[in-house]
Structures are given as structure tokens and as C-alpha cells.
ChimeraX commands (.cxc) that place a marker at each C-alpha (Angstrom):
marker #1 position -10.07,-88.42,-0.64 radius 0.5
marker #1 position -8.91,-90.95,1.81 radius 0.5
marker #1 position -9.07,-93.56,-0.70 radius 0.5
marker #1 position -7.08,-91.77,-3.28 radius 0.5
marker #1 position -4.72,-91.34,-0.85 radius 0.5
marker #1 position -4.50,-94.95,-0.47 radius 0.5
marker #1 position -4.02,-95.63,-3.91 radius 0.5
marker #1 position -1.27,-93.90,-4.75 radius 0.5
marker #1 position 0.66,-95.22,-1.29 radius 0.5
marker #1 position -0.40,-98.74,-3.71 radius 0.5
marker #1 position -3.59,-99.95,-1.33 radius 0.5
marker #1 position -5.74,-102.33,-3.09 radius 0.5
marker #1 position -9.30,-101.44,-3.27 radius 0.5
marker #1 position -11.56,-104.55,-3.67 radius 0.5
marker #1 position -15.34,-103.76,-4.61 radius 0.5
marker #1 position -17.80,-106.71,-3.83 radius 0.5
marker #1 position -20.70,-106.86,-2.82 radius 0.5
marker #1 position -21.18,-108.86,0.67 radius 0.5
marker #1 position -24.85,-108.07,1.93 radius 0.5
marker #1 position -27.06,-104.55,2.45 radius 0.5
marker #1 position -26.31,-102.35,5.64 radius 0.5
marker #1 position -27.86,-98.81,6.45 radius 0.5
marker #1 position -24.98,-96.88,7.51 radius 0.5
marker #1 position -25.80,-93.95,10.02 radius 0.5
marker #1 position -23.33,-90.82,10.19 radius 0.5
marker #1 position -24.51,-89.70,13.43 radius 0.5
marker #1 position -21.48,-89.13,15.13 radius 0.5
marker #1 position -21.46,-87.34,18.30 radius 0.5
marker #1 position -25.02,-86.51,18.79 radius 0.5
marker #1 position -25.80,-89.87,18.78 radius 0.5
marker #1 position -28.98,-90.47,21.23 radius 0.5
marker #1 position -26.69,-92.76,23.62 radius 0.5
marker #1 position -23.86,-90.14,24.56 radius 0.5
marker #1 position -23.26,-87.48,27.35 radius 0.5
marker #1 position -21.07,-84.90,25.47 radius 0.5
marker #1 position -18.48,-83.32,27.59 radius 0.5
marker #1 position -16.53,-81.26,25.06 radius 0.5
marker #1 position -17.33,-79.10,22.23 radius 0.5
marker #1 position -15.54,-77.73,19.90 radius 0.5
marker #1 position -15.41,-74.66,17.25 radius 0.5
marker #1 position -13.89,-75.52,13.83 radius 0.5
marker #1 position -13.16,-72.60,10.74 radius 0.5
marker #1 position -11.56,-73.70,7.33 radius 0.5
marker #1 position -9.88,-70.43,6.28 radius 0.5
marker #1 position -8.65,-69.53,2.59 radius 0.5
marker #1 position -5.33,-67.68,2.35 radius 0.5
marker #1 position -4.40,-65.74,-1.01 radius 0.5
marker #1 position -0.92,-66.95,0.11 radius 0.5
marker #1 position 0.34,-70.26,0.82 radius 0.5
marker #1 position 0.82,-70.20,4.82 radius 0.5
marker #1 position 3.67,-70.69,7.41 radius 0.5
marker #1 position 4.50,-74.31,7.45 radius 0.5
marker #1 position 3.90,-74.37,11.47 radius 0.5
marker #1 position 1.61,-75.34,13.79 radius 0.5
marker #1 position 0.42,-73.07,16.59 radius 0.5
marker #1 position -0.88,-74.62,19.61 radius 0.5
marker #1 position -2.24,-72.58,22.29 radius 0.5
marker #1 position -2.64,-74.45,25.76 radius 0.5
marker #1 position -5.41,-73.37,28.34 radius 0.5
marker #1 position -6.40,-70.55,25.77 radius 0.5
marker #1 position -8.67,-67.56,27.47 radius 0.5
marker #1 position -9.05,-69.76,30.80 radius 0.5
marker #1 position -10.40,-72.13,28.81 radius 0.5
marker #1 position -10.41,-76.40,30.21 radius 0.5
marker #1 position -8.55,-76.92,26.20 radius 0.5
marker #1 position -6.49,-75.83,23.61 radius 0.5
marker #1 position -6.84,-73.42,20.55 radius 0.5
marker #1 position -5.09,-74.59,17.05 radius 0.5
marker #1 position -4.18,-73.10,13.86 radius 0.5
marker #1 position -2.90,-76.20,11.22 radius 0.5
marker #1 position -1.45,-74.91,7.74 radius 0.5
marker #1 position -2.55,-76.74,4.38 radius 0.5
marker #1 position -1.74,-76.16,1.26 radius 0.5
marker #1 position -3.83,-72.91,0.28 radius 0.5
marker #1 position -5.89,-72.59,3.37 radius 0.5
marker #1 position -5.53,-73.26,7.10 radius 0.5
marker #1 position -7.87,-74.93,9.57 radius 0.5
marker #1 position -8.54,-72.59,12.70 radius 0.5
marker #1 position -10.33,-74.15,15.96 radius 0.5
marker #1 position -10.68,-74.70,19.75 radius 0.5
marker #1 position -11.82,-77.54,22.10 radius 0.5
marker #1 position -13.02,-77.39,25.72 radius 0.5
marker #1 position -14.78,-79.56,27.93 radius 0.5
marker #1 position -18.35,-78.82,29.00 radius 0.5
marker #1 position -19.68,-77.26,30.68 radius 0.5
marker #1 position -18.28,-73.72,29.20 radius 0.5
marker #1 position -20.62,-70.26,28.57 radius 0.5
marker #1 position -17.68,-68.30,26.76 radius 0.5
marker #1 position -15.98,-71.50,24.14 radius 0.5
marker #1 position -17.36,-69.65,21.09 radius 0.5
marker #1 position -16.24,-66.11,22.23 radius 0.5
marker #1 position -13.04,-67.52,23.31 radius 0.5
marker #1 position -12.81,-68.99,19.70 radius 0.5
marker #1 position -13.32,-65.53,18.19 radius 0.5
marker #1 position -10.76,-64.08,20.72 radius 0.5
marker #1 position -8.51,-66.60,19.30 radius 0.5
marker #1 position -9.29,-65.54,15.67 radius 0.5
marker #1 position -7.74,-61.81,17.39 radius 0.5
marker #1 position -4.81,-62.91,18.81 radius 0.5
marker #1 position -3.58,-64.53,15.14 radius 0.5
marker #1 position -4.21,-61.33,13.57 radius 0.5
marker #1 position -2.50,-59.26,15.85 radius 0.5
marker #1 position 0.30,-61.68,15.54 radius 0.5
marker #1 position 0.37,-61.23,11.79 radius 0.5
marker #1 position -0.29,-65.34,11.53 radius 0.5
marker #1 position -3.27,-64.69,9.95 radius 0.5
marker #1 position -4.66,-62.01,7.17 radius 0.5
marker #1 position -6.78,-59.20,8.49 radius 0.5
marker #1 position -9.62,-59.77,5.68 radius 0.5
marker #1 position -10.16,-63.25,6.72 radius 0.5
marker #1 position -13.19,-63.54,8.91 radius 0.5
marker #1 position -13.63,-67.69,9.36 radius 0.5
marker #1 position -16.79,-69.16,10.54 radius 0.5
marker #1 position -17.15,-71.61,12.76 radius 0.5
marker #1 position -18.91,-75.33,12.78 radius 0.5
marker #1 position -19.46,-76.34,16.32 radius 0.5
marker #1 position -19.01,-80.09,17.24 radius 0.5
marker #1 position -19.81,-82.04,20.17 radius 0.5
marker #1 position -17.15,-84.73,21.57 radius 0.5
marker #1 position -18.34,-87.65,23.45 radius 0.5
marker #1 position -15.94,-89.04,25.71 radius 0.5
marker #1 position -16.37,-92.58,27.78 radius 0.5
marker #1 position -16.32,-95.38,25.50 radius 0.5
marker #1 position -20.02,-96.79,25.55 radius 0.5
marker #1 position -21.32,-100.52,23.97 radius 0.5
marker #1 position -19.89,-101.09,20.77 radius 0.5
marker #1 position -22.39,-102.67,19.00 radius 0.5
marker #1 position -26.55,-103.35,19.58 radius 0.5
marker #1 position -28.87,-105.97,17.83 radius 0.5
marker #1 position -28.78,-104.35,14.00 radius 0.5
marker #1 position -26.47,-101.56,14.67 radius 0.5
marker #1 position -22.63,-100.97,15.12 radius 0.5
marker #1 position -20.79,-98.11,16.60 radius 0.5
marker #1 position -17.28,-96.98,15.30 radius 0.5
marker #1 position -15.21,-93.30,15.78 radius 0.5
marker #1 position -17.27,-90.50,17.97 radius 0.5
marker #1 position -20.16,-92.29,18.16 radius 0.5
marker #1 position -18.84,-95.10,20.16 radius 0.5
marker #1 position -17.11,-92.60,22.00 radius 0.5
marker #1 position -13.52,-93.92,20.51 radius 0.5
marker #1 position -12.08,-90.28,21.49 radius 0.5
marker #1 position -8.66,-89.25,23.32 radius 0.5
marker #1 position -10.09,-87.60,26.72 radius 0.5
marker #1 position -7.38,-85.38,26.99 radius 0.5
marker #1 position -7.12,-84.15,23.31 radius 0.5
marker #1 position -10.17,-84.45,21.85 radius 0.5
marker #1 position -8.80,-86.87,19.27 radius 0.5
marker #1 position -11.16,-88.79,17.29 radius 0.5
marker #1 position -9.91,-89.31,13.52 radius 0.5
marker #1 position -7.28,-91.82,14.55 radius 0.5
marker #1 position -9.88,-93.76,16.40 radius 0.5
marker #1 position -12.71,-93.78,14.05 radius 0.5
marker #1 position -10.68,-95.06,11.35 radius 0.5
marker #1 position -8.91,-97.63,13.23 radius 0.5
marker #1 position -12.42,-98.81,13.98 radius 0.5
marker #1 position -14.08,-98.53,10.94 radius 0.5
marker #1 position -11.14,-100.71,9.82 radius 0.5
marker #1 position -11.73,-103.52,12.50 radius 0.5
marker #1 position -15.29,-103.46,11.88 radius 0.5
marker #1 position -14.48,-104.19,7.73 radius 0.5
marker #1 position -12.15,-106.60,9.06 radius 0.5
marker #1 position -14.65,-108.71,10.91 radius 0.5
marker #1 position -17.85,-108.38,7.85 radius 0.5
marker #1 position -14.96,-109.76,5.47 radius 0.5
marker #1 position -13.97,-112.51,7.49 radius 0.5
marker #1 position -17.71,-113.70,8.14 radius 0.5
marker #1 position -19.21,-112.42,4.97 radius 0.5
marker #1 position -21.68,-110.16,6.35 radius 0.5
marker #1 position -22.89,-108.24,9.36 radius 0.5
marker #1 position -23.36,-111.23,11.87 radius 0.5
marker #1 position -23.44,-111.65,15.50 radius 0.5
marker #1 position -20.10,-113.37,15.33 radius 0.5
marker #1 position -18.68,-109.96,13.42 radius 0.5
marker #1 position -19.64,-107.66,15.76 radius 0.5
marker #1 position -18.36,-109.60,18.77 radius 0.5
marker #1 position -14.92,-109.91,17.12 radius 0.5
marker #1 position -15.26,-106.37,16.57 radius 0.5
marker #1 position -16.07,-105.46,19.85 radius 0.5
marker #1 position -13.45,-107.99,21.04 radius 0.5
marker #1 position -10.76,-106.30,18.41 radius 0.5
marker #1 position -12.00,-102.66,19.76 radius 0.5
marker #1 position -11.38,-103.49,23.60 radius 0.5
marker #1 position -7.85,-104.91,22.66 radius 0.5
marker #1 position -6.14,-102.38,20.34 radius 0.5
marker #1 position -8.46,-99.40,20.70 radius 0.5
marker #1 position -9.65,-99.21,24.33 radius 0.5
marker #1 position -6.18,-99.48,26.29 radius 0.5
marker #1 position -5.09,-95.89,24.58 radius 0.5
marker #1 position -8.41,-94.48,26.48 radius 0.5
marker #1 position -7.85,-95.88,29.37 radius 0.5
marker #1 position -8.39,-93.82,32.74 radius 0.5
marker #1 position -6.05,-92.39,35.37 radius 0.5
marker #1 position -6.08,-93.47,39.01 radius 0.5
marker #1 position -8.33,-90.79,41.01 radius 0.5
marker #1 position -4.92,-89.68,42.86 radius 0.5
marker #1 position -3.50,-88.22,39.79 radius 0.5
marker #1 position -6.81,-86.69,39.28 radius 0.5
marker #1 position -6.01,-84.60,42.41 radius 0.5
marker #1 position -2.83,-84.11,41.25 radius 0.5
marker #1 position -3.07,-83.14,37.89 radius 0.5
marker #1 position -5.97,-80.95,37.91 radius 0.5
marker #1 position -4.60,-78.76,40.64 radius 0.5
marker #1 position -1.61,-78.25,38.15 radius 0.5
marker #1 position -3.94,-77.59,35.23 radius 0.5
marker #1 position -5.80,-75.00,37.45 radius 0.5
marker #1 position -2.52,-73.35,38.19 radius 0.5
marker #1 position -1.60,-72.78,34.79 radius 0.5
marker #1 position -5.22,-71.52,33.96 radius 0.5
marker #1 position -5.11,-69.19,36.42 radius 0.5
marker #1 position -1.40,-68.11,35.56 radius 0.5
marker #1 position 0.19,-68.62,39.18 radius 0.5
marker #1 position 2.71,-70.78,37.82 radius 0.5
marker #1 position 4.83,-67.73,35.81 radius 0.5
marker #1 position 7.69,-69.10,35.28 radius 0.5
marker #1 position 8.01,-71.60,32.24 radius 0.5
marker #1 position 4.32,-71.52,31.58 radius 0.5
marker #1 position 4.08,-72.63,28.42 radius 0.5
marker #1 position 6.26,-75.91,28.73 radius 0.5
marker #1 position 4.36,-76.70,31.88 radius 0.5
marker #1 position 1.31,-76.25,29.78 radius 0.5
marker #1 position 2.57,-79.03,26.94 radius 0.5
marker #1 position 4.19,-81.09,29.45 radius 0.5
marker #1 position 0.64,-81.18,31.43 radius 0.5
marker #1 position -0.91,-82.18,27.58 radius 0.5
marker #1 position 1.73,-84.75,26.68 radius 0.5
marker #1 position 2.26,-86.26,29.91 radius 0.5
marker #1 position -2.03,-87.08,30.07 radius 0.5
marker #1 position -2.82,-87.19,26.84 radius 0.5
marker #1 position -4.58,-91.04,26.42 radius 0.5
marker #1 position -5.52,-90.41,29.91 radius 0.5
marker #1 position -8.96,-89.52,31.11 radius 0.5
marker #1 position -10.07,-85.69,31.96 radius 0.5
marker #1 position -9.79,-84.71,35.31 radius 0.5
marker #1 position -11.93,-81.58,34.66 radius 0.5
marker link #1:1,2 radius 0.2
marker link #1:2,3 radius 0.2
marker link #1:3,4 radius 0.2
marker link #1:4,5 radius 0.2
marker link #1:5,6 radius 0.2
marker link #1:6,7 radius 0.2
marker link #1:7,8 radius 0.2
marker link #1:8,9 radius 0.2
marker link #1:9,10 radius 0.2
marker link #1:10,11 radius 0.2
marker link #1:11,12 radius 0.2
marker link #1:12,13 radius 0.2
marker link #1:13,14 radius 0.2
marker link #1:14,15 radius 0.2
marker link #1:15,16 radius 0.2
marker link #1:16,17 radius 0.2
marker link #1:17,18 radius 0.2
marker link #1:18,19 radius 0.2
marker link #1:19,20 radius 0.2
marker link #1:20,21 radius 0.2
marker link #1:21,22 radius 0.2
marker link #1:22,23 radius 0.2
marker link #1:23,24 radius 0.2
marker link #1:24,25 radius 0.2
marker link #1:25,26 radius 0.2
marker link #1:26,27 radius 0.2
marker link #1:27,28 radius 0.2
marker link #1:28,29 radius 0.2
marker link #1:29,30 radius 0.2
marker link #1:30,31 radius 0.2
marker link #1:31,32 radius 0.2
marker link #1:32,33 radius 0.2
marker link #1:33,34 radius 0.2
marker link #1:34,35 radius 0.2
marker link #1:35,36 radius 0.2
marker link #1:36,37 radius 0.2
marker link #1:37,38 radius 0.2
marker link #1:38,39 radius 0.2
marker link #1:39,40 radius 0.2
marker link #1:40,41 radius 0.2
marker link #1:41,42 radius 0.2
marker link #1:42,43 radius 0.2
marker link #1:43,44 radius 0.2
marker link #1:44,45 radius 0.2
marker link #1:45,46 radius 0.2
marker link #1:46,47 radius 0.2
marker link #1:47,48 radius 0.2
marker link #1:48,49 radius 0.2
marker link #1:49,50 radius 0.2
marker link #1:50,51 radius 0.2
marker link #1:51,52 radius 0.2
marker link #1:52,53 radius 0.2
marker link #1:53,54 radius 0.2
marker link #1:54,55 radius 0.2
marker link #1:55,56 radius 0.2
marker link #1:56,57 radius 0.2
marker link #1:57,58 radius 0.2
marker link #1:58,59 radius 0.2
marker link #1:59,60 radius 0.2
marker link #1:60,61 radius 0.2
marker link #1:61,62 radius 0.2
marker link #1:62,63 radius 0.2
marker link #1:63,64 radius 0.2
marker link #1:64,65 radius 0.2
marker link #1:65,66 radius 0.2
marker link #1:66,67 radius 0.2
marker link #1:67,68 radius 0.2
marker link #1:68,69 radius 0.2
marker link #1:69,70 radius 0.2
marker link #1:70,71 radius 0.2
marker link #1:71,72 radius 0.2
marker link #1:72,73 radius 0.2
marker link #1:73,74 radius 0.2
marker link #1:74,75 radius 0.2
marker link #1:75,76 radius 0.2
marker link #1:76,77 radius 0.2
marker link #1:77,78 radius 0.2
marker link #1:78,79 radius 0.2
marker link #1:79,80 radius 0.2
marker link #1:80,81 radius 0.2
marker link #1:81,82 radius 0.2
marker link #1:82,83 radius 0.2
marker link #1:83,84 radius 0.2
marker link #1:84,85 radius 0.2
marker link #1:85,86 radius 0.2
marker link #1:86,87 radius 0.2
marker link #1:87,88 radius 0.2
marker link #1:88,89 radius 0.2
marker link #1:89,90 radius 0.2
marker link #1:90,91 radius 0.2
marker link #1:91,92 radius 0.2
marker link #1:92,93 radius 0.2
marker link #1:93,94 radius 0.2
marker link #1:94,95 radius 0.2
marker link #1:95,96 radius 0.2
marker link #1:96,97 radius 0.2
marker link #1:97,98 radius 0.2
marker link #1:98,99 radius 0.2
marker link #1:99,100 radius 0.2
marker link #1:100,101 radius 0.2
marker link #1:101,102 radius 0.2
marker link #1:102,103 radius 0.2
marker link #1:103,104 radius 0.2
marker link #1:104,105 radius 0.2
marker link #1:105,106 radius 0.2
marker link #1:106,107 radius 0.2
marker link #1:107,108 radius 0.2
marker link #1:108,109 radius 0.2
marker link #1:109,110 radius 0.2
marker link #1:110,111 radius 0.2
marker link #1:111,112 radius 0.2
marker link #1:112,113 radius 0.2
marker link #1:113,114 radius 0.2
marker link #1:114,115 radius 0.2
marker link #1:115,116 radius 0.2
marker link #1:116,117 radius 0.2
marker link #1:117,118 radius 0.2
marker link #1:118,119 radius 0.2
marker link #1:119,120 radius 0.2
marker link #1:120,121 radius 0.2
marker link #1:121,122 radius 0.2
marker link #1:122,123 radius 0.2
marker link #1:123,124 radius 0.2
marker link #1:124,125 radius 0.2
marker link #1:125,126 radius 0.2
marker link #1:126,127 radius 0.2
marker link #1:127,128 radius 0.2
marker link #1:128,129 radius 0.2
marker link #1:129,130 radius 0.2
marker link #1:130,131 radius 0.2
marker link #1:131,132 radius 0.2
marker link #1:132,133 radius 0.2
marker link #1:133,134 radius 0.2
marker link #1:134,135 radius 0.2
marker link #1:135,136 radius 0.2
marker link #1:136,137 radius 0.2
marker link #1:137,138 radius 0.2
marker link #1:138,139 radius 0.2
marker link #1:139,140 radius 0.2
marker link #1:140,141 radius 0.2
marker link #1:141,142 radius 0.2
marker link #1:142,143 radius 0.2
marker link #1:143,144 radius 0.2
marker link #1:144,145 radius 0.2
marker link #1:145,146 radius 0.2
marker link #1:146,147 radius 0.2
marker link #1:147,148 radius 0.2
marker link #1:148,149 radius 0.2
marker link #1:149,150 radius 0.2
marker link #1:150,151 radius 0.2
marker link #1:151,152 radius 0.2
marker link #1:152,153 radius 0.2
marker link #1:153,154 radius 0.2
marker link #1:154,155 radius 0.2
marker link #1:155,156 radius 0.2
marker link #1:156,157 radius 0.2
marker link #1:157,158 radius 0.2
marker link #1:158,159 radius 0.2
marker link #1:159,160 radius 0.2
marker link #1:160,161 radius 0.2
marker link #1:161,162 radius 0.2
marker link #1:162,163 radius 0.2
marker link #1:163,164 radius 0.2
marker link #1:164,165 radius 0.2
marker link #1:165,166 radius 0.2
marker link #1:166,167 radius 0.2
marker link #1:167,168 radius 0.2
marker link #1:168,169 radius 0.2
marker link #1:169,170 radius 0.2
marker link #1:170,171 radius 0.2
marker link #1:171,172 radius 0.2
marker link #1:172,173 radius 0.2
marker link #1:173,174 radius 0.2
marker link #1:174,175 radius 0.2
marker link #1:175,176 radius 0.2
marker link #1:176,177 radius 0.2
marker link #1:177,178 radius 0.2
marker link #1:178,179 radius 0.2
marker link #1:179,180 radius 0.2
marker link #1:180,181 radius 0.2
marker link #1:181,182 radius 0.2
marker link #1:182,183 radius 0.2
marker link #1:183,184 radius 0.2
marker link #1:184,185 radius 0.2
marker link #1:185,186 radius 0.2
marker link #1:186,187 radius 0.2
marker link #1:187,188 radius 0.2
marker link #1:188,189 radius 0.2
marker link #1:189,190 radius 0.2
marker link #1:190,191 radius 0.2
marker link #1:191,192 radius 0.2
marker link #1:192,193 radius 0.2
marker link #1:193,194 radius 0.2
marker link #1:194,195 radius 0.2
marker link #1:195,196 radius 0.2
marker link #1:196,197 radius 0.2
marker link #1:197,198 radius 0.2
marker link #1:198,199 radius 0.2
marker link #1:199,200 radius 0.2
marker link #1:200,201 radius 0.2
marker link #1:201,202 radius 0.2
marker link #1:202,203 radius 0.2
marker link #1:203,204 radius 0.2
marker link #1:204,205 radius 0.2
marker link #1:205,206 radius 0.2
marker link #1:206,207 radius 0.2
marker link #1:207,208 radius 0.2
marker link #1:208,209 radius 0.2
marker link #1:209,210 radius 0.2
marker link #1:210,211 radius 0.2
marker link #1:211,212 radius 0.2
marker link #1:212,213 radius 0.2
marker link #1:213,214 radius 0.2
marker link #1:214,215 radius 0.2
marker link #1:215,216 radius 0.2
marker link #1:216,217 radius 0.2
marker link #1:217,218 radius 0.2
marker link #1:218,219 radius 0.2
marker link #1:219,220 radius 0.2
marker link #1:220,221 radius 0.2
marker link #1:221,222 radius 0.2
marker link #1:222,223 radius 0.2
marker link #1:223,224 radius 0.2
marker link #1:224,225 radius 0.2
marker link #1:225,226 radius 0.2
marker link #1:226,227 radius 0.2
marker link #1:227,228 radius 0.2
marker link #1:228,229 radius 0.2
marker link #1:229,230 radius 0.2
marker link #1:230,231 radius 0.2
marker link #1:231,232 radius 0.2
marker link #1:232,233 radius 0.2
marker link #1:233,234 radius 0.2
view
């Protein structure tokens, strides 16, 4: 799909053989990674093409996250991400699912179900003796947002990058990936100083617990916006 995509913005695709790699999707669950965030993801069907908004819901059901609804063309992609630990993420998901049909934002007779997926966070080593990490399971992911599309592409990208220039999967590759990685990948994750931790996760547990009333909801996406390439304080 991506690569259609690409074509028809006029990308060049160039097919040529270089040398045999084993590519591993492991992603997430990768054997090197703490995961501290999970989320629950539903693709939905509508019989009618859907609102072209966004909903957003910050700190949904007390959760440490956010809770999404995304329009496409004839369907609409439902989920929620929270850090770990958390016992009630899935209910909280299904809660969710409620609160859009109550709204009317979503049909009565739809009944997603969700695919849960673990987010690593804390970037980790980049690359071993015959293996290379890119996206989640180098832990390329946005603390804050759970963001990890952006990031596995850009790798993936930096990683082709290097094979072309040195013709195949050498040492010299993967250190100019790694070095490429730390440079234009790694600054976006970098972490806050522990004083804002104090700072900002006293506001977050404010709005959780709903004792900031007034202008609650723009505190919420101010608290999102304002730390969002910025480590988790939770």
C-alpha cells in the first residue's frame, strides 16, 4: 500500500538485488524490551461514510492515555493507549466503544474487536552482530503518545540508506545507521529533566482525578502537546 502510495506521489522504485537478509517482524515483543504501554486497536466498518473528524479523548476512564476514534474512507479505526501497569485498559476500551454510541459517533450494530499491542518505550541498541533493529522494536516510539509509525519508517529508511551505500548488510552499514538513528531519530525521544517530572505528573494527576474543573479539556491537550517527544513521567 505504502508503495503505491509512493508511486503515484512519482517515487522511483528500484528492484536489485544486493545480498540475502532474514527480516524479523517482531516488533514490540521483541525478547530485549520492557513494555510500558499497551494498547487496544478495532478497525470498524460503517454502512455510511463517517464524520470527517477526529475525536481525541485525554485521560479517558482515569486512564495514564488517550482514547481515539480516526475516520477513513468506509470504516473508522477505534483504540486506546495507556502505560503499564493498568488492570482495567481493555474495559476502559469497551467503555469507550459506549460513550461513541451514546454520542451517536458511532452505529449501535457495530460491535469492534480489539487487537492488543504492546509499546516499548526507551530506545535500546540499534543493531547486534547479524541483526538490526528499526520502528518498535528498537524502541523508536514517542513516550508521551505512543507514536511509532513515523519512527519505524524513518528508520527503516536510514537503514536502506546505509545497505545501498555499502552494498550490503556490513558492519560499516549498521554503524552509519546507528550513527544516522542517534542524530535525526533519537533527539525527538529525548527525556525531560526529573523537575518537570514532578511538575508535570502532579498536573496529569489533577486532571485524572478531575480537581482541575475548570477548562479541563484544554488543560488535558495542552498537558499532551506541551510533552509530547518528552519522556513519561508516569
Amino acid at each position: 500500500f505504502i508503495l503505491k502510495q509512493a508511486k503515484k506521489q512519482g517515487a522511483a522504485f528500484i528492484q536489485s538485488k544486493l545480498n540475502r537478509a532474514d527480516i524479523t517482524a517482531t516488533g514490540a515483543k521483541h525478547f530485549t524490551y520492557k513494555h510500558k504501554g499497551i494498547c487496544f486497536v478495532a478497525e470498524a466498518k460503517t454502512k455510511s461514510k463517517p464524520e470527517p473528524k477526529a475525536i481525541i479523548h485525554y485521560f479517558f476512564n482515569h486512564i495514564k492515555g488517550y482514547a481515539w476514534l480516526f475516520p477513513k474512507k468506509h470504516s473508522v479505526n477505534i483504540g486506546l493507549g495507556t502505560y503499564l501497569p493498568c488492570r482495567n485498559a481493555k474495559d476502559a476500551f469497551f467503555r469507550f466503544i459506549d460513550k461513541l454510541k451514546e454520542e451517536s459517533l458511532l452505529q449501535k450494530n457495530i460491535a469492534p474487536k480489539p487487537n492488543a499491542a504492546l509499546i516499548p518505550f526507551s530506545p535500546r541498541k540499534l543493531y547486534d552482530k547479524n541483526t538490526v533493529f528499526i520502528g518498535d522494536s528498537a524502541g523508536l516510539v514517542a513516550p508521551k503518545t505512543g507514536e511509532g509509525i513515523f519512527f519505524a519508517m524513518l528508520s527503516g529508511k536510514l537503514l536502506a540508506d546505509a545497505i545501498w551505500r555499502w552494498k550490503e548488510l556490513s558492519k560499516r552499514a549498521k554503524k552509519e545507521y546507528a550513527i544516522q538513528c542517534k542524530k535525526k531519530i533519537l533527539p525527538m525521544l529525548k527525556p525531560i529533566p526529573f523537575a518537570d517530572y514532578s511538575i508535570t505528573w502532579k498536573l496529569a494527576k489533577a486532571i485524572i482525578r478531575r480537581k482541575i474543573k475548570k477548562h479541563q479539556g484544554l488543560l488535558a491537550k495542552e498537558f499532551f502537546r506541551l510533552t509530547a517527544e518528552n519522556r513519561s513521567p508516569f
